[in-house]
C-alpha positions as CSV (number, residue, x, y, z in Angstrom):
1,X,-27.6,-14.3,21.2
2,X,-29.7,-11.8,20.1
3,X,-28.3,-9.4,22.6
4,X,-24.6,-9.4,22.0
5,X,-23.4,-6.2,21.6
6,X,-26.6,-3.9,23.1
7,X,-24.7,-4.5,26.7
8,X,-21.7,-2.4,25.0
9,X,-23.6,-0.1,23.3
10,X,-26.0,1.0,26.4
11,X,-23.5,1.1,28.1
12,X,-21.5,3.8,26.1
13,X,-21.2,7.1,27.3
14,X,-21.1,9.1,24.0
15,X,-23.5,7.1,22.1
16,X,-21.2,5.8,19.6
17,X,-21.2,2.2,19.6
18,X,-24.2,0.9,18.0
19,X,-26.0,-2.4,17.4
20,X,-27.7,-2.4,14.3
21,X,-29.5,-4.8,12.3
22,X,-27.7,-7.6,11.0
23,X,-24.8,-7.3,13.3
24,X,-24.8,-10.7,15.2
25,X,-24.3,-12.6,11.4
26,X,-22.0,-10.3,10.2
27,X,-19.7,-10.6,13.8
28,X,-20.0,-14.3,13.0
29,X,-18.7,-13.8,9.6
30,X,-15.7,-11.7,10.9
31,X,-15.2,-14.0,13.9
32,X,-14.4,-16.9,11.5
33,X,-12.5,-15.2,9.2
34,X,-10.6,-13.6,11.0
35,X,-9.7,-16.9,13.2
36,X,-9.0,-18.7,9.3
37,X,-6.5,-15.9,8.8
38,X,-4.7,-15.9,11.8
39,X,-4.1,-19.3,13.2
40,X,-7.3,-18.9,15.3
41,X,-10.6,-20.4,16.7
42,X,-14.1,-19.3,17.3
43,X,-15.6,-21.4,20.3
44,X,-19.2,-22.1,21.4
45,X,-21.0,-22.6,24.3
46,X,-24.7,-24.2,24.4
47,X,-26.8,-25.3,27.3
48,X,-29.4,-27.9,25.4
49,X,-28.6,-27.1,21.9
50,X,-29.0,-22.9,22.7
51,X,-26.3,-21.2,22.3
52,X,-25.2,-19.5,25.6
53,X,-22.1,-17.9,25.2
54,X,-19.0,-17.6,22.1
55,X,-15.4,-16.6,22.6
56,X,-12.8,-16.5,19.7
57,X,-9.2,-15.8,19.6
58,X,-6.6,-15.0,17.1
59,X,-2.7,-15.6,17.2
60,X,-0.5,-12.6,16.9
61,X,3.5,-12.2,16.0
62,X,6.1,-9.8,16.3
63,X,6.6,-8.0,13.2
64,X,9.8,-6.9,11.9
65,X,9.1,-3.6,11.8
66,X,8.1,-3.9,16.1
67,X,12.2,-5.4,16.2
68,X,13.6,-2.6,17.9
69,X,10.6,-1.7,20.1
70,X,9.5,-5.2,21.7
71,X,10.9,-8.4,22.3
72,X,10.1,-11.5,20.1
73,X,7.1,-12.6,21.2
74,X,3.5,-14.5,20.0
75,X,0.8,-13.7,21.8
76,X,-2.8,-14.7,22.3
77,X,-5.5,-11.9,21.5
78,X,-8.9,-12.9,22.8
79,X,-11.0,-11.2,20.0
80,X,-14.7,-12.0,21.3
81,X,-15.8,-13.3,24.7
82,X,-19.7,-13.0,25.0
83,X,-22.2,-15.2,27.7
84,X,-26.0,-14.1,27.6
85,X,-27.1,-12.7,31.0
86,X,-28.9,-15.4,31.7
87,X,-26.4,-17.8,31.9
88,X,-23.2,-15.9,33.7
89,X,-21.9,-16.9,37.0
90,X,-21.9,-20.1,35.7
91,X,-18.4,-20.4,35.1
92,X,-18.9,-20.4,31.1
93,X,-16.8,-17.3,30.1
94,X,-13.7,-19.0,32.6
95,X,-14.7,-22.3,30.8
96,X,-14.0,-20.8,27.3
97,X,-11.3,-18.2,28.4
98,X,-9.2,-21.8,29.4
99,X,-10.1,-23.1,26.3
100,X,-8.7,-20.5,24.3
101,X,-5.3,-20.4,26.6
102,X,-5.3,-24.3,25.9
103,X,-5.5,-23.2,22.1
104,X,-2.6,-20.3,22.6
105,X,-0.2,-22.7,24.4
106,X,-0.6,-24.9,21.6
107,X,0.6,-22.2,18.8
108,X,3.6,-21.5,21.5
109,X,1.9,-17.9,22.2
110,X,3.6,-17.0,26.1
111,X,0.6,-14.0,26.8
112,X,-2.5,-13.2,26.1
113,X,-4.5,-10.0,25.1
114,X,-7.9,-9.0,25.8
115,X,-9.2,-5.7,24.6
116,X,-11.7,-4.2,27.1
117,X,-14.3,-0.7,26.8
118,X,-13.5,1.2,29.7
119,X,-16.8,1.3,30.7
120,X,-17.4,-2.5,31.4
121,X,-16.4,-2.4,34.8
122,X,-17.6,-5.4,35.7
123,X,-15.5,-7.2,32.6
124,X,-12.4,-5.5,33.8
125,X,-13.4,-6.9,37.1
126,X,-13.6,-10.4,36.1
127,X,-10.0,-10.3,33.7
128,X,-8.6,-8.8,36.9
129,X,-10.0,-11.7,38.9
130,X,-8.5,-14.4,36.4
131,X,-4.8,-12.8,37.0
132,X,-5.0,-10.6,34.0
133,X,-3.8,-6.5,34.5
134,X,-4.7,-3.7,32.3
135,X,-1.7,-2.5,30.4
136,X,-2.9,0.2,27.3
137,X,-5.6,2.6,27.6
138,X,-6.4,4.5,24.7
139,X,-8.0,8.3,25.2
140,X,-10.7,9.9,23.1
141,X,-12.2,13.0,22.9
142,X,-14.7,14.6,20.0
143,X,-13.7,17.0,17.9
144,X,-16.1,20.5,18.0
């Protein structure tokens, strides 16, 4: 899993995202904590005990504070969903999205949330696929 994160950061247009040493343990740190902290769960996919592919997910609730704005919900927020190249089309990324709905259900969540860099076209193309529809965009620009 060497790779996870250099697809993201050649893929960025300003250069920003990087992948620097030391990243793939530290997003396995985060990943689990984050899960602990917010009824969550970090899953794992291996194809004769290599690891081919990860997705974790975190539960979310309305805040107080969101009352007036949105209705009462808890939602699903897919945090990480990553298959090495060598392994997609296999199925493996709608294997562990499922698993992670399953998961969501279970905590009562009625949506799910999946944060997606513009420029992954083909991800938006798969979520699209699976019945999801982009909803936020945020914009950016540098300042001179």
């Amino acid at each position: 899993m060497d790779d996870f994160g250099a697809e993201l950061a050649a893929m960025d247009p300003r250069g920003r995202l990087i992948r620097a040493r030391g990243m793939g343990g530290h997003a396995l740190k985060r990943m689990l904590r984050r899960a602990a902290d917010n009824e969550g769960v970090v899953l794992v996919a291996e194809d004769e005990g290599d690891v081919i592919g990860f997705a974790s997910g975190e539960v979310y609730r309305r805040i107080r504070d969101e009352r007036f704005e949105v209705i009462d919900y808890v939602n699903g927020e897919v945090t990480e969903l990553y298959v090495a190249p060598a392994a997609r089309r296999r199925r493996i990324a709608t294997t562990l999205l499922g698993a992670l709905d399953d998961h969501f259900r279970e905590r009562g969540c009625g949506a799910v949330r999946i944060e997606v860099f513009v420029p992954n076209a083909s991800a938006r193309s798969f979520y699209a696929s699976l019945g999801y529809e982009e909803r936020d965009l945020a914009v950016f620009r540098i300042l001179s």
